[in-house]
C-alpha positions as a Markdown table, in Angstrom:
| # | Residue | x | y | z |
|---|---|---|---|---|
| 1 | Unk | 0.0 | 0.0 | 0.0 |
| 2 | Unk | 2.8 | 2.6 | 0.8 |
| 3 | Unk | 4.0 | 2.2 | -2.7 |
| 4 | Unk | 0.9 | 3.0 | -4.3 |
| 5 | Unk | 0.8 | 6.0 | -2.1 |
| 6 | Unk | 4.0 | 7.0 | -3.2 |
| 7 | Unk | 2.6 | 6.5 | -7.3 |
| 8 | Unk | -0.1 | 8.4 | -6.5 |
| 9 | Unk | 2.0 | 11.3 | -5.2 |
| 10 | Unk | 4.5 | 11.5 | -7.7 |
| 11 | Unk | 1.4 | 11.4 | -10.4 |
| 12 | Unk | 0.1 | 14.0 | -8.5 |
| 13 | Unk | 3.0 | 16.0 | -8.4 |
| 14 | Unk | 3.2 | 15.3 | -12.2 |
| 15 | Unk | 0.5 | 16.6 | -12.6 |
| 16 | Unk | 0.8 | 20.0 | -10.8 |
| 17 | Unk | 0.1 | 19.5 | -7.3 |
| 18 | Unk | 2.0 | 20.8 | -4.5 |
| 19 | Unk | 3.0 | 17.3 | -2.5 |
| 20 | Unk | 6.4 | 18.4 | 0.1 |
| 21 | Unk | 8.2 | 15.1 | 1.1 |
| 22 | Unk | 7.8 | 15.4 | 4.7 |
| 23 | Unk | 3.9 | 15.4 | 4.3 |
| 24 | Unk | 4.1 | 12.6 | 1.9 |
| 25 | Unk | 6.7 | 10.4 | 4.6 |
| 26 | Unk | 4.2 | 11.8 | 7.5 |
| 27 | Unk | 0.6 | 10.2 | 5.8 |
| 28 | Unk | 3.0 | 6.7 | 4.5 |
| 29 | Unk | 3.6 | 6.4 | 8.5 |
| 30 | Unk | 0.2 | 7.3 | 9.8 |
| 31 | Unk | -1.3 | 4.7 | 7.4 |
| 32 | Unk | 1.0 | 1.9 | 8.3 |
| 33 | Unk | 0.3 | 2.6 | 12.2 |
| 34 | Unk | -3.9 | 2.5 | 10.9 |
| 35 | Unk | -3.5 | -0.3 | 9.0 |
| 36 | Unk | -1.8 | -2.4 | 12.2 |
| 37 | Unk | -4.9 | -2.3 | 14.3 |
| 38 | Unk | -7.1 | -3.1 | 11.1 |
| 39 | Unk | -4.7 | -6.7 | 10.4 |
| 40 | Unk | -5.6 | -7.3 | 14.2 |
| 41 | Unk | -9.3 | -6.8 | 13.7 |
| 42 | Unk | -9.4 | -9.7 | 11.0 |
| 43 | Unk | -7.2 | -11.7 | 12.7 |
| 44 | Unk | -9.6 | -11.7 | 16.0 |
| 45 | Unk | -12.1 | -12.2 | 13.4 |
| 46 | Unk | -11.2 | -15.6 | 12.4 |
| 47 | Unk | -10.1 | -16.3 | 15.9 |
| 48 | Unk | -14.1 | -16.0 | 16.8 |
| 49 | Unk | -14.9 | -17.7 | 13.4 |
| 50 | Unk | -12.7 | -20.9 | 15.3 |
| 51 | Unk | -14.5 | -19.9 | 18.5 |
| 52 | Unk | -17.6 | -21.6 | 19.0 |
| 53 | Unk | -16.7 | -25.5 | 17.9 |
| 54 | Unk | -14.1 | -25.4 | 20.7 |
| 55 | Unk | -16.8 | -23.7 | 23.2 |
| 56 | Unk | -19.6 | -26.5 | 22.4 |
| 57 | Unk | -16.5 | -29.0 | 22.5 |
| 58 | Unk | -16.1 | -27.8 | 26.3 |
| 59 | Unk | -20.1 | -27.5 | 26.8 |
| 60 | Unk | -20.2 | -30.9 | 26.0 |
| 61 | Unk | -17.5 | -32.4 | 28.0 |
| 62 | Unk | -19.0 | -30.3 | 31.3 |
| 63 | Unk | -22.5 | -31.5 | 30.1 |
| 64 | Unk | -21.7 | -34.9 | 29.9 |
| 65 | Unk | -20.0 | -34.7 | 33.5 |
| 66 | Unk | -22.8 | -33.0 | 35.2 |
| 67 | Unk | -25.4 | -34.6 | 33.6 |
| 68 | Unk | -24.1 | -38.0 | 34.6 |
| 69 | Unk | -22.6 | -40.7 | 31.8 |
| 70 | Unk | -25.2 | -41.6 | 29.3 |
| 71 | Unk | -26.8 | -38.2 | 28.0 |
| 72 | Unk | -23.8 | -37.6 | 25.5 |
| 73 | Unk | -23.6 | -41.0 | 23.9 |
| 74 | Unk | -27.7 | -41.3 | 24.0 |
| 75 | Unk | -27.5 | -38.0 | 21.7 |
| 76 | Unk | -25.0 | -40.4 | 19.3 |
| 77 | Unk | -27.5 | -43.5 | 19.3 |
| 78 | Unk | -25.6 | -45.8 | 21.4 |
| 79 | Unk | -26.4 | -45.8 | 25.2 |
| 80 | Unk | -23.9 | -46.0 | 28.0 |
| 81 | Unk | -24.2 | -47.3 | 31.2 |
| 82 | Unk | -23.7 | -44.8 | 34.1 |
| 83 | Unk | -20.5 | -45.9 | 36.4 |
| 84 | Unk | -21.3 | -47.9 | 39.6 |
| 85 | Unk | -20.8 | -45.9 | 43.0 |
| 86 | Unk | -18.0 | -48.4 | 43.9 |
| 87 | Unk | -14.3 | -47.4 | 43.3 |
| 88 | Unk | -13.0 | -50.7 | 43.0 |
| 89 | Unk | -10.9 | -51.3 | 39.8 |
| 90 | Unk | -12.9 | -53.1 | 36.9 |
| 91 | Unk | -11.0 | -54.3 | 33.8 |
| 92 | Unk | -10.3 | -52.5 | 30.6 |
| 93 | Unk | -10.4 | -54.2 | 27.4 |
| 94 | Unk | -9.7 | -52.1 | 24.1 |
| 95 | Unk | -10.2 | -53.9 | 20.5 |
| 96 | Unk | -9.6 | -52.0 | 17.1 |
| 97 | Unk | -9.0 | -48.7 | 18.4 |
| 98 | Unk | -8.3 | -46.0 | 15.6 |
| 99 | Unk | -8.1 | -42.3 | 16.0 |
| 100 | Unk | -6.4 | -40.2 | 12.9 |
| 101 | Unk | -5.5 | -36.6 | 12.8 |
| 102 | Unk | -6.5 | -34.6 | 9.8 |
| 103 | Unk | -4.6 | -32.2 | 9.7 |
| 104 | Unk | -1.1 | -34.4 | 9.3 |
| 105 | Unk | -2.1 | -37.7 | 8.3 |
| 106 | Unk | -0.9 | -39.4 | 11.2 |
| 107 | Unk | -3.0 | -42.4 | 13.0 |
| 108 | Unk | -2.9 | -44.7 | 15.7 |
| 109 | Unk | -4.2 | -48.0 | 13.7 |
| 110 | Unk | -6.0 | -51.1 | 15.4 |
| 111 | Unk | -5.5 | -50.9 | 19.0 |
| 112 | Unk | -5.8 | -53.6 | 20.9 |
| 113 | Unk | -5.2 | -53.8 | 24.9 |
| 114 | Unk | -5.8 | -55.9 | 27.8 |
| 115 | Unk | -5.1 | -54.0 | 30.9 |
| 116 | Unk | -6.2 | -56.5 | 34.4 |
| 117 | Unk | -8.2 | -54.9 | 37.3 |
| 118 | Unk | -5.4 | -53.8 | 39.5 |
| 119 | Unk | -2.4 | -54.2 | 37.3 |
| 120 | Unk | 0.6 | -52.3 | 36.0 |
| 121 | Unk | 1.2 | -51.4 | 32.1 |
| 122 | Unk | 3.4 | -49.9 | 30.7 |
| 123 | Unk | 3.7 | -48.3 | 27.2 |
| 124 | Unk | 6.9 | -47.3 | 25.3 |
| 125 | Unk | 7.9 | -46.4 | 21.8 |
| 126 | Unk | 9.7 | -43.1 | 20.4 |
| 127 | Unk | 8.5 | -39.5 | 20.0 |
| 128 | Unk | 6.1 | -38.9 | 18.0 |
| 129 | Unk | 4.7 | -42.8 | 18.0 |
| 130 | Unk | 1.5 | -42.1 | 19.5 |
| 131 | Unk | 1.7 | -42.4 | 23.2 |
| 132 | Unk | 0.0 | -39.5 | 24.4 |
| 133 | Unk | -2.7 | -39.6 | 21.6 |
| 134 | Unk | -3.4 | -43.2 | 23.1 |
| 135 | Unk | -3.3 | -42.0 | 26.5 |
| 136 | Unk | -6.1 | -38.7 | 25.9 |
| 137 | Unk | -8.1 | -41.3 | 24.1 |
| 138 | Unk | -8.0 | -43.6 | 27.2 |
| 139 | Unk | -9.2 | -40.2 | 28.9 |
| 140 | Unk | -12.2 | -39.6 | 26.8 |
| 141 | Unk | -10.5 | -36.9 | 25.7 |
| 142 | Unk | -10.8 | -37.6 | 22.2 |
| 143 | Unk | -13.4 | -39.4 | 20.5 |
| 144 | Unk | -12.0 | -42.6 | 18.6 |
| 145 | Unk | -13.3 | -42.8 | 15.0 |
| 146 | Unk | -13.3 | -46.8 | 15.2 |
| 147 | Unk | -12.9 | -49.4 | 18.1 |
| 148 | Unk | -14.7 | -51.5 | 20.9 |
| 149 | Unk | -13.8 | -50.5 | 24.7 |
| 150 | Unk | -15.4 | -52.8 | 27.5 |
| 151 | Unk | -14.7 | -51.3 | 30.8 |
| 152 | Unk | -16.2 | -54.5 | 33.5 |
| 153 | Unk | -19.1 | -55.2 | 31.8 |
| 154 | Unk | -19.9 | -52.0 | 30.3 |
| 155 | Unk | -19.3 | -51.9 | 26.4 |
| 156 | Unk | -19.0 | -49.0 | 24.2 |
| 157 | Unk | -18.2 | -48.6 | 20.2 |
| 158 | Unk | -16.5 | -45.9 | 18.3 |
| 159 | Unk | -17.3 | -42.1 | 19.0 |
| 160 | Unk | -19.5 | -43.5 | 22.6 |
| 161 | Unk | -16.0 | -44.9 | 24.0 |
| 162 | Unk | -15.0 | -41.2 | 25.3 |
| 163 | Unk | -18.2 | -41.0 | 27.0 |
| 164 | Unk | -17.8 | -44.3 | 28.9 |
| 165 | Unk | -14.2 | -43.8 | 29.7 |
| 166 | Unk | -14.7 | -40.0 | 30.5 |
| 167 | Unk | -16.6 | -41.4 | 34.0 |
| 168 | Unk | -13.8 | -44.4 | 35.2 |
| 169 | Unk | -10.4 | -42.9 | 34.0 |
| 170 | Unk | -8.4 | -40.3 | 35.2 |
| 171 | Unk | -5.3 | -38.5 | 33.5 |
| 172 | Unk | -2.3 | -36.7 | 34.9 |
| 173 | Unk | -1.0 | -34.8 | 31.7 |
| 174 | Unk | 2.9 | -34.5 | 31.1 |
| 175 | Unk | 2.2 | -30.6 | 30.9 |
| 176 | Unk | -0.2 | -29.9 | 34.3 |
| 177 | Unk | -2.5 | -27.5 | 34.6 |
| 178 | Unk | -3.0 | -25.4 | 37.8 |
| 179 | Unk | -6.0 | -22.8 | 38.5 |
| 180 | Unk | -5.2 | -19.4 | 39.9 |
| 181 | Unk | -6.4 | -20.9 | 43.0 |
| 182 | Unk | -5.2 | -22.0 | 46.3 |
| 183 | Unk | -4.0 | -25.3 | 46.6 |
| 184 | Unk | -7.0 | -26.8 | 47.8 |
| 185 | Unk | -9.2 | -25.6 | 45.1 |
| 186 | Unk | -6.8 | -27.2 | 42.7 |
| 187 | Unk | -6.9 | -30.5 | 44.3 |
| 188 | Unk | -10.3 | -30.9 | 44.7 |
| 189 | Unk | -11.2 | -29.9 | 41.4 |
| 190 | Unk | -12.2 | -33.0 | 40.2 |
| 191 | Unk | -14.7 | -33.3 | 43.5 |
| 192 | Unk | -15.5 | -29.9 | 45.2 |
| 193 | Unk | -17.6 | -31.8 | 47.8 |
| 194 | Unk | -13.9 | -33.3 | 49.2 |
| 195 | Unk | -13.5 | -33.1 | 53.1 |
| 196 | Unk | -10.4 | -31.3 | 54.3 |
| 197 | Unk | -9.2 | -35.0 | 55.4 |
| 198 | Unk | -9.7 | -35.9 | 52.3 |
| 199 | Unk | -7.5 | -33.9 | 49.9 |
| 200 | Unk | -4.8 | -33.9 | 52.6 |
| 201 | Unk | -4.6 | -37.7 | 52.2 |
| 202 | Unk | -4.6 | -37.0 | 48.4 |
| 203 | Unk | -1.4 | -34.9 | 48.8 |
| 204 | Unk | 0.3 | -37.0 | 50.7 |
| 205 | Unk | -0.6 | -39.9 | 47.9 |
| 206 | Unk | 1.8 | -37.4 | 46.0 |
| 207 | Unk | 3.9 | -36.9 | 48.3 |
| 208 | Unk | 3.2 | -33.1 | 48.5 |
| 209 | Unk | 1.5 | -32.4 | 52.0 |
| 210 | Unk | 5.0 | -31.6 | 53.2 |
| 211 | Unk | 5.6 | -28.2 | 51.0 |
| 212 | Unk | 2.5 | -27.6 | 51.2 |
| 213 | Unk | 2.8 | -26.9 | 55.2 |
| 214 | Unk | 5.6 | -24.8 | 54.7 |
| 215 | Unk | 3.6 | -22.4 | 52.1 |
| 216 | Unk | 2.3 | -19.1 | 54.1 |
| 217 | Unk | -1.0 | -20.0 | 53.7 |
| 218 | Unk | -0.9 | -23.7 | 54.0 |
| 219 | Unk | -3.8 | -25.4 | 51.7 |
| 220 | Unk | -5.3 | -22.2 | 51.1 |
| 221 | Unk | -2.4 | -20.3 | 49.3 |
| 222 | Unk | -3.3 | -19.1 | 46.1 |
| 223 | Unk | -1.1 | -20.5 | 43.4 |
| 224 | Unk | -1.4 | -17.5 | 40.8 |
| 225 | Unk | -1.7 | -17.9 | 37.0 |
| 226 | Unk | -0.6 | -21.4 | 35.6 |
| 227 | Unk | 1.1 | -22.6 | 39.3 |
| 228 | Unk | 3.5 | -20.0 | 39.1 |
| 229 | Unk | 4.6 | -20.3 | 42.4 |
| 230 | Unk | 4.9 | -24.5 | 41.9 |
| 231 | Unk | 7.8 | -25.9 | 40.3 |
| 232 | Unk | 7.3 | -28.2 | 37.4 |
| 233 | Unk | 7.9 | -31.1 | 39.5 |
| 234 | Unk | 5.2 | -29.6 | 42.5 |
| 235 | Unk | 2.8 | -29.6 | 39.2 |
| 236 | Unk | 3.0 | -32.4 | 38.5 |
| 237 | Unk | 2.8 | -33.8 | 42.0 |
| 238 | Unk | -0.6 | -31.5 | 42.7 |
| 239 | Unk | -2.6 | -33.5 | 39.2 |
| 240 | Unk | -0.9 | -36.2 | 41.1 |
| 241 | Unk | -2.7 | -35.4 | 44.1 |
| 242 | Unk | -6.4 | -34.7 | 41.6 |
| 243 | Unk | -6.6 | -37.7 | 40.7 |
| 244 | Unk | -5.6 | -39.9 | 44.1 |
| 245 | Unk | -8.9 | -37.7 | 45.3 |
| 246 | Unk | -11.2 | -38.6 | 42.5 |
| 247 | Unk | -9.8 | -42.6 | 42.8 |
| 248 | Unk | -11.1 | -43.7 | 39.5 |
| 249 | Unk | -10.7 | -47.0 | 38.0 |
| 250 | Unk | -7.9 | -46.5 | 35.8 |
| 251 | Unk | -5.2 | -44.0 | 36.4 |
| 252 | Unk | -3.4 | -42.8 | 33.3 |
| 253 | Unk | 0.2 | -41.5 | 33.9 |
| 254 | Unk | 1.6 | -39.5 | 30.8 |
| 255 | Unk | 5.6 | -38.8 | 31.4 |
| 256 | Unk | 4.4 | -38.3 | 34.9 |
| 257 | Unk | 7.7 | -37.6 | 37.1 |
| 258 | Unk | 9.7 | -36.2 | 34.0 |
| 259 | Unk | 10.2 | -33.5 | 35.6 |
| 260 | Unk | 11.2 | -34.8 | 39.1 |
| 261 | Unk | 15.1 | -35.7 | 40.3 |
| 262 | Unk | 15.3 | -39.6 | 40.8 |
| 263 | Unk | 15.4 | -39.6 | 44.5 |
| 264 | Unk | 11.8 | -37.8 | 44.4 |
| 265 | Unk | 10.4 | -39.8 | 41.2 |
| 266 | Unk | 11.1 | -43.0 | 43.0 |
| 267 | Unk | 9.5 | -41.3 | 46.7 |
| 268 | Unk | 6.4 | -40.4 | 44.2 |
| 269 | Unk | 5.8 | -43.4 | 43.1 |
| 270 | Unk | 5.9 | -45.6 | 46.1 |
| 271 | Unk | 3.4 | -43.3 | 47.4 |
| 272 | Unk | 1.1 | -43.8 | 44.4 |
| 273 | Unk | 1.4 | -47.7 | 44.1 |
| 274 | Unk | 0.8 | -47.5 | 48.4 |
| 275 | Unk | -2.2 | -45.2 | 48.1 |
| 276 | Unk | -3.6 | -45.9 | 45.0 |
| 277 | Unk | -3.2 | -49.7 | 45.0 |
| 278 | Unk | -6.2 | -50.8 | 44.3 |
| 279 | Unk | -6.8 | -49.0 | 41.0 |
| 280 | Unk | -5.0 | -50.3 | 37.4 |
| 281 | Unk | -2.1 | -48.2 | 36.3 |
| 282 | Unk | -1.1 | -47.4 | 33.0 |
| 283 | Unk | 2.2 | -45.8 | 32.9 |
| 284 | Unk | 3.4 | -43.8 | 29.7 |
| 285 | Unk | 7.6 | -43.2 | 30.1 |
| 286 | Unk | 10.9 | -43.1 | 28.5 |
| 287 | Unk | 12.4 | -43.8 | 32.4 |
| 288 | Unk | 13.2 | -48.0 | 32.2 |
| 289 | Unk | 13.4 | -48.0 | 36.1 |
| 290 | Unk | 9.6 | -46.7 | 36.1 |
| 291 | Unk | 9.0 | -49.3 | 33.6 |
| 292 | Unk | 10.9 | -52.2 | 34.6 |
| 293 | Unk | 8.2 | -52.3 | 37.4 |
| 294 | Unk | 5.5 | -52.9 | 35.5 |
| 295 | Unk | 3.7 | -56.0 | 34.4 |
| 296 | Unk | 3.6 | -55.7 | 31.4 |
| 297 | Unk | 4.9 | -53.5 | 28.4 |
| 298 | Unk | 3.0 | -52.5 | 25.3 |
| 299 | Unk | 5.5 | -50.6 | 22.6 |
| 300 | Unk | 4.1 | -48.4 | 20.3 |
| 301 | Unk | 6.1 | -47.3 | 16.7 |
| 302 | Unk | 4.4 | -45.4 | 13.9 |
| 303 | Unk | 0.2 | -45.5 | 15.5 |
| 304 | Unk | 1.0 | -49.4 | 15.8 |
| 305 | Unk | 1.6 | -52.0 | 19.0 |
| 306 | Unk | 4.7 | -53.9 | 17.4 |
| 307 | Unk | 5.1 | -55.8 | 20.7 |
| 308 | Unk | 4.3 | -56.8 | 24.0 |
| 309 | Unk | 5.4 | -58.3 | 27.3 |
| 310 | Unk | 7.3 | -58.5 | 30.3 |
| 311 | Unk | 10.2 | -56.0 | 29.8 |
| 312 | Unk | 12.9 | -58.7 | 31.3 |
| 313 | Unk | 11.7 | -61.1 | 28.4 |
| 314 | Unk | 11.5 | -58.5 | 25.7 |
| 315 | Unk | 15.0 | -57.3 | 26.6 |
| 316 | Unk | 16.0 | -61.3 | 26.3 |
| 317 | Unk | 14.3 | -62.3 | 23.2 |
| 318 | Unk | 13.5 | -58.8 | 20.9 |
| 319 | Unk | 16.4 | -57.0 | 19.1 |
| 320 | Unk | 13.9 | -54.0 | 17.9 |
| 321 | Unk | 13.0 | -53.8 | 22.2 |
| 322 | Unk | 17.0 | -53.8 | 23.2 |
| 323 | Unk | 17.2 | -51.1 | 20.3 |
| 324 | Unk | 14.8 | -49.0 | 21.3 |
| 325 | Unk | 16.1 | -48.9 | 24.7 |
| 326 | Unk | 20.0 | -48.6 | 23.8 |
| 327 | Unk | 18.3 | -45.3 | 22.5 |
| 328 | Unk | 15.8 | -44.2 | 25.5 |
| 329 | Unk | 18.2 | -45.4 | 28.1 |
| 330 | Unk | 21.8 | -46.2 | 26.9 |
| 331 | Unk | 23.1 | -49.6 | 28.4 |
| 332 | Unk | 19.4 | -50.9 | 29.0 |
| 333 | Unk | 20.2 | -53.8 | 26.0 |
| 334 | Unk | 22.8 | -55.1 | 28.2 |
């Protein structure tokens, strides 16, 4: 645009008309500063445009929660059974599970898991080879596009399997997310009606009751915008503590302690397999010491399981498993 200003001025000037440069330099600068605000406009325009699939996305998730498990899926033509009262671990089977992303082609193909009431599994595999896609599907998160998911005796298929996981798993995210609350607040998010007793116990599950004596305002210190007054390790350890209060069936664990030294990893999760025994753990990590404790191990390359079992074996009898792990954890293939 300045350039065609400066056309039209010299045709003008051409043609007779008194133009000085400073005028001419003064209305090139005052346009550029008027067009600025203008580029901002449109761009909040199409940020709105974006706006209101995201806002039904979260209406929907908070309507599904408070309205109890069933309305969503009923609204998609496949019924799901609300969750029982009890807490007690029920097994999770997942067949043919399939989730792409548009935008870069990349999919998580055929899906198949057996995870015992109660137990420990891990799963492995390189960046980038669907790990925490897997583990927000688990969440209910996302909605698979294909798949079966039986959680006890409760079945769902396809799109219906985030509604029916959405009310028996729980998640603690690699990145946490902290309210500008106090520290109570953020613990009990996931059940405002918690006692006191209650979400202590859940921070000392995390092994966080501790700091949190020492803060000026005990449990009710405000954390300010995004935890800024946590660590990335006390983050961590307060989603930790959210989901040791809400107890659910199955306990996802994305890189959880990847931001912790080893001394307090390992404290961490002695307190979680003490507190949280009776629920079945799966564990996402690149740390072999977290998953040399589990079970069993799925591995994940390119949106596919390649392999399964107990991590001992693999190490014994798969050369792609000792690979993978001379990479992730040099020396673990001897």
């Amino acid at each position: 645009v300045p350039a065609l200003v400066y056309v039209g001025a010299g045709y003008a000037i051409a043609g007779g008309h008194a133009i000085d440069i400073g005028s001419l330099v003064a209305y090139v600068a005052l346009q550029t500063r008027f067009f600025g605000p203008i580029g901002q406009v449109m761009q909040l325009s199409a940020q709105l445009a974006a706006l209101p699939p995201v806002l039904r996305r979260v209406a929907e998730y908070q309507g599904a929660e408070y309205r109890g498990a069933g309305a969503l899926a009923e609204q998609r033509g496949t019924a799901v059974e609300p969750r029982p009262a009890a807490s007690e671990p029920e097994p999770v089977t997942v067949r043919g599970l399939g989730f792409g992303y548009p935008a870069d082609g990349f999919r998580l193909r055929a899906i198949d898991l057996d995870l015992p009431a109660g137990s420990r599994i891990a799963v492995v595999g390189e960046s980038g080879s669907g790990k925490s896609t897997l583990a927000l599907l688990l969440a209910g998160l996302l909605a698979p596009d294909e798949g079966t998911v039986t959680v006890g005796t409760r079945q769902a298929h396809g799109p219906a399997i985030a509604e029916l996981l959405r009310g028996a798993v729980g998640l603690v995210t690699q990145v946490p997310h902290v309210l500008h609350a106090s520290v109570a607040a953020n613990i009990s998010f996931g059940r405002p009606d918690a006692t006191p007793a209650e979400i202590v116990a859940a921070a000392r599950a995390a092994s966080l009751h501790e700091f949190i004596e020492s803060l000026p305002d005990g449990y009710d210190t405000l954390l300010g915008q995004g935890g800024a007054r946590l660590s990335g390790g006390q983050r961590q350890r307060l989603c930790v503590a959210r989901v040791a209060l809400v107890r659910p069936s199955l306990i996802v664990f994305d890189e959880t302690g990847s931001a912790l030294d080893r001394t307090t990893q390992a404290s961490m999760w002695t307190s979680i397999r003490t507190t949280l025994a009776p629920a079945t753990h799966l564990v996402i990590s690149h740390d072999e010491d977290t998953v040399a404790q589990c079970e069993l191990v799925y591995r994940l390359a390119g949106g596919s399981l390649v392999e399964a079992g107990d991590h001992h074996q693999l190490l014994r009898t798969s050369a792609d498993y000792r690979s993978f792990w001379a990479v992730e954890s040099p020396g673990a293939a001897s």
